[in-house]
N, C-alpha and C positions, 0 to 999 in steps of 0.2 A: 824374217818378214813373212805375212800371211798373204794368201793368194787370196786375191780381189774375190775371184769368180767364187774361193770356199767361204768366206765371209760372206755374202750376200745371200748365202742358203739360209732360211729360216731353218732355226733348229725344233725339232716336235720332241714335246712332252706326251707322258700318257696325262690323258686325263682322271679327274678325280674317281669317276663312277669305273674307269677298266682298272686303275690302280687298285678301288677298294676291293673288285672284284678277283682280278688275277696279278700280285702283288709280286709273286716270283717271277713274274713271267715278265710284267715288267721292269725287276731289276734286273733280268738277264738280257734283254732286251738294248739295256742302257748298258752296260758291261761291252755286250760287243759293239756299238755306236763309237767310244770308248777307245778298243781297240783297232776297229778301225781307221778310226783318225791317228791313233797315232800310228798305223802302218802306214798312214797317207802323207803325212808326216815327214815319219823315216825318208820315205821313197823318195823325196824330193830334196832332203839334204837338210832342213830345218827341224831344229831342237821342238820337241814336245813338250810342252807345259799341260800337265794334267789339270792341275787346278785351273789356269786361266782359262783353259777351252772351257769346261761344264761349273760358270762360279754360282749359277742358283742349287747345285747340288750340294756345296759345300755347308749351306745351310742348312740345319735341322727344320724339318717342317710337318705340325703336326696334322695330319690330316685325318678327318673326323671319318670312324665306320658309320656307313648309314646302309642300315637294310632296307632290303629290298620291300618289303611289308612291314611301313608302322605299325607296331602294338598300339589298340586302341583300350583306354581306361575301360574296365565294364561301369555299370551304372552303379552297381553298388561300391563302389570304391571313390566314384563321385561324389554319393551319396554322403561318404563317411570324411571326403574331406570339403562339407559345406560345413559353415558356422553352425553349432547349435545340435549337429547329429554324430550321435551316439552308437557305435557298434554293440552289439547285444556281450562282445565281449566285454567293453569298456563298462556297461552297466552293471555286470554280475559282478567286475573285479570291483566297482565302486559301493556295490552293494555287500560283498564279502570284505569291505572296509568298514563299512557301516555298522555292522555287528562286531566287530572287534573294538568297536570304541566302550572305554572304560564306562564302568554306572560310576554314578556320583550318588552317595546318600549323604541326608541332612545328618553331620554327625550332633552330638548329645553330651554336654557336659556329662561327669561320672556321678552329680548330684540326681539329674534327672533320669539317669540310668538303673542305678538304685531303687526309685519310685517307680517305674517299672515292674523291676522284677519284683518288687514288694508285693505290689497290685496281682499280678501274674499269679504269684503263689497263694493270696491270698482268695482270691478266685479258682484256684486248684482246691483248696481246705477246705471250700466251702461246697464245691463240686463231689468231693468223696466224701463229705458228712452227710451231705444229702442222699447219696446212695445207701450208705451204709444205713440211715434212719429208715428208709426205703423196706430196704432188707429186711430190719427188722422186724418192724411195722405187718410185713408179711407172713412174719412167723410166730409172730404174738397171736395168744387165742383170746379173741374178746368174750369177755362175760359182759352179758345183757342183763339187767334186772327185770323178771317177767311179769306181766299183768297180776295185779293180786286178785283179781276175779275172772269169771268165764260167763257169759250172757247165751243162752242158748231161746231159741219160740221164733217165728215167723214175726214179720213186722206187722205191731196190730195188737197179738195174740197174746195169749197167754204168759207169762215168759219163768223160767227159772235162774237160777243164779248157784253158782259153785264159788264158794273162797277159796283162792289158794295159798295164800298167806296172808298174815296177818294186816290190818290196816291200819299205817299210822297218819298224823295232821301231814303229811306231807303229799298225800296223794288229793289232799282238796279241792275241792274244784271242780270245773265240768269241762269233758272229754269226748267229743265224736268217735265213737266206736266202730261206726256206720256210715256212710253217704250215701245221698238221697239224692234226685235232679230233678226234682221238683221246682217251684218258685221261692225265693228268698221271701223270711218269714218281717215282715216290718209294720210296726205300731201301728194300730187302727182296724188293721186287713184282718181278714178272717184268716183264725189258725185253730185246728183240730190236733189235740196232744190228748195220749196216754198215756198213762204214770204208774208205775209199779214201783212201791219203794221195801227194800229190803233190810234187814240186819245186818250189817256189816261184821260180825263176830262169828255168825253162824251161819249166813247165807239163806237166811226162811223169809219166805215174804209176809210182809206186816198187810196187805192184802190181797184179797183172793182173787179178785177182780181186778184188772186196771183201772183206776181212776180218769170217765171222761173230761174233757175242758174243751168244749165247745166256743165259738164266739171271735170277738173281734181281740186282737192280742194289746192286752193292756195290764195293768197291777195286779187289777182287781180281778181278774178272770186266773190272772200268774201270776202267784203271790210271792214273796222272795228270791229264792236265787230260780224258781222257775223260769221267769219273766227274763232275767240276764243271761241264762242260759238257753233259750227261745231264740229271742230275737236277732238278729243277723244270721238263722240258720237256714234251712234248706226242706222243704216237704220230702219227708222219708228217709232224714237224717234219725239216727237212733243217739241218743245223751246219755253219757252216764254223769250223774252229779254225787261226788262226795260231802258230804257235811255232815258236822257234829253238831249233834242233838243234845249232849248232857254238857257238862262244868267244862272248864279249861284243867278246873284240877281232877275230874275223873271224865273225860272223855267218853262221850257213847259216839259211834258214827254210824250213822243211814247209809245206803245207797241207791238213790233213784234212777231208776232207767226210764228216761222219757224217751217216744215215739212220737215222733211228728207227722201226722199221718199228712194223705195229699185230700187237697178242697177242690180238683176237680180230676176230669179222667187223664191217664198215663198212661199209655202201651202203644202199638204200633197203629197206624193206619192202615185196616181192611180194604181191597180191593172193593171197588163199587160193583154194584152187579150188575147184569145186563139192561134188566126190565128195572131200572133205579126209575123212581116217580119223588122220591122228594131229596132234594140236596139239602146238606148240611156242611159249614164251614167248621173242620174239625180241627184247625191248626188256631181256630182262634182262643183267648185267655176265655170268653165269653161267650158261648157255642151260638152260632144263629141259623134259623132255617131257612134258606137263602133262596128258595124257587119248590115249588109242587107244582107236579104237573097232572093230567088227568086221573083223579082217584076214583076206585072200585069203594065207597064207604060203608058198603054190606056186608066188609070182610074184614077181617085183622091183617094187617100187612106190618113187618118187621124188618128194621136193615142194621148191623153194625156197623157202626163209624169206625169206633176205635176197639180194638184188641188190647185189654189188659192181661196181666203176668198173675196176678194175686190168687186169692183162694177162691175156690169154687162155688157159687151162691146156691141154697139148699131151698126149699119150699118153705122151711119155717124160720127161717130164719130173720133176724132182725138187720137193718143195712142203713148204713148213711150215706144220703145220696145230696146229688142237683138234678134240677128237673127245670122243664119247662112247657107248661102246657097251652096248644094253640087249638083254634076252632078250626076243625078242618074246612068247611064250610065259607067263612069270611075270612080267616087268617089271622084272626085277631088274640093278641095275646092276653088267655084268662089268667095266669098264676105262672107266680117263677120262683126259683130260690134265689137265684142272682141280680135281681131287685133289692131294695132296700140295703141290708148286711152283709149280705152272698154268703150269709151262712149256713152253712150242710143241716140236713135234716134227717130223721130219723125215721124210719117205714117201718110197718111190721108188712110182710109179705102175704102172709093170710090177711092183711085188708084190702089191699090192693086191687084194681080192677081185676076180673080174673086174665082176659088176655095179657096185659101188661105183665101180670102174674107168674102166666104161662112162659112169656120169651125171657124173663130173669133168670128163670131155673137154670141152673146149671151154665152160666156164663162167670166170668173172672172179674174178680175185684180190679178196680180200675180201666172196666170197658166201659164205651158210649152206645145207647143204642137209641132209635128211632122207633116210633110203635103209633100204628094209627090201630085205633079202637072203635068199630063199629057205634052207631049210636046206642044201636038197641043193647049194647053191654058197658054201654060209658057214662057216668054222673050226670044226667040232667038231661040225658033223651038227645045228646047232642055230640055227632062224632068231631074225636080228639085227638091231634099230633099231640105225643110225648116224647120228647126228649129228653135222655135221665144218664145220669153217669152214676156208678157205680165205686164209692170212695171208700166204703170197709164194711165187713162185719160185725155189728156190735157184740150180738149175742145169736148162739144156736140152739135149739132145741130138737 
């Protein structure tokens, strides 16, 4: 039997937080509670039952460690376990999967494979032919066939001719030897040609003089292959025309070198000079005197427009010129070339007024110049703007 008074003791546990804490301490604790009761027990004459005295101890019970400081998740661990978010590790390993995924190619039947490689090589053969032509090509010496003649004289002038081989029907025809940048020469218009026609055997000219052709460009002024060899050319283009002169069955062959001379001035544009008293439009096809302003008419006054390249004009010389003459006085225009035909005209220099005279000497073929002439030295007691272009020399003495 148990003593009332020992039964009525509550019995003390440790609790869970000094258990978790100090866990030896309370099973020694409990060990002598333990022994005590049963010396207490003993001492009284009553049998000890161990197990019935302590029966929640008999039970296993697990009791959970709790520290003292919860670990708290950091943010980035949060972060990684929301829906949707990705650690930079999980992206690289998903991205070092991503490159190991297999290619896939369109495969090719072995019929369309073939046509391929046919194609391929056939594209190679023609890649190394074309080099190799290449190559060639580069180390081949080309012979040229050379002119069978040589044309030597100033455009205008006098001219010779040298053969250098023989001339057969195959060189017939007419050939620009020369370019000119002048105006295109076209039916009706005024066109100035000189003709020199040679021997084609011997190279002598059949005349001494070049042949002028004056006038507006038509048949009758170009007579045969002239006329076709003319027109759609160039003022200051040089022609050579072949043609045979005798049978088909004994061949004679000519060769003409026409010169297209120019119908009006060509050379550069002279700077105006300071004390300028008359303007002129020097860029136009048909020269005009576009303003005069207070004239000295008791003097000879001179200006150039244009600077020609051509030959030197001499005192006696003969010249084909444009001209246009105005009254200094009213303005009004007495004579012109570029009226009617605008066909070039021909001066001798010793008739000419003498001042006008005076300022041609020694200027170039293809200048423009301007020339006021006193009255008292100028045709009809009446002073005269001249303006006159200088197209060639015909003849010199």
């Amino acid at each position: 039997m148990h003593d009332s008074n020992q039964e009525s003791q509550p019995r003390q546990f440790p609790s869970r937080r000094n258990l978790s804490r100090h866990e030896p301490v309370a099973e020694a604790n409990l060990a002598g509670q333990q022994e005590q009761t049963a010396t207490s027990e003993a001492a009284k004459g009553q049998p000890v039952d161990l197990l019935s005295a302590t029966p929640e101890l008999t039970k296993t019970t697990e009791v959970p460690m709790l520290s003292a400081h919860p670990k708290i998740p950091s943010r980035r661990a949060q972060n990684r376990e929301k829906p949707g978010n990705q650690s930079s590790l999980d992206r690289r390993k998903a991205k070092q999967k991503s490159r190991k995924l297999p290619l896939h190619f369109p495969s090719f039947s072995s019929k369309w494979s073939r046509i391929i490689a046919l194609i391929v090589t056939l594209a190679l053969l023609l890649l190394i032919i074309g080099v190799i032509w290449l190559w060639a090509g580069t180390r081949a010496v080309v012979v040229t066939e050379t002119d069978p003649f040589t044309v030597t004289g100033r455009h205008g002038a006098t001219l010779t001719l040298q053969v250098d081989r023989e001339i057969t029907a195959k060189e017939n025809g007419a050939q620009v030897i020369e370019s000119g940048r002048g105006r295109e020469i076209t039916p009706g218009e005024p066109v100035f040609t000189r003709v020199t026609n040679f021997a084609a055997a011997s190279g002598e000219p059949k005349n001494l003089q070049p042949i002028e052709r004056i006038g507006l460009a038509n048949e009758q002024l170009l007579p045969g292959l002239l006329y076709t060899s003319v027109v759609g050319k160039h003022e200051g283009d040089r022609i050579a025309v072949v043609h045979n002169i005798g049978q088909d069955e004994s061949p004679e062959f000519e060769i003409s070198i026409i010169d297209i001379m120019y119908t009006q001035a060509h050379g550069e544009l002279a700077p105006a000079p300071e004390n300028l008293t008359i303007w002129v439009d020097g860029t136009a096809e048909i020269p005009q005197i576009t303003k005069v302003d207070s004239l000295d008419l008791s003097k000879s006054i001179s200006q150039v427009v244009i600077t020609g390249t051509g030959a030197q004009v001499g005192p006696s010389d003969t010249l084909l010129v444009q001209y246009t003459v105005m009254n200094a006085q009213t303005g009004e225009i007495t004579n012109s070339t570029w009226s009617g035909d605008k066909t070039p005209k021909k001066v001798q220099m010793s008739e000419l007024m003498k001042p006008l005279s005076n300022e041609l000497t020694d200027q170039k073929v293809g200048s423009r110049l301007v020339v006021l002439v006193p009255a008292a030295e100028a045709d009809g007691n009446i002073p005269v703007i001249i303006m006159i272009d200088i197209l060639g020399i015909i003849s010199t003495k």
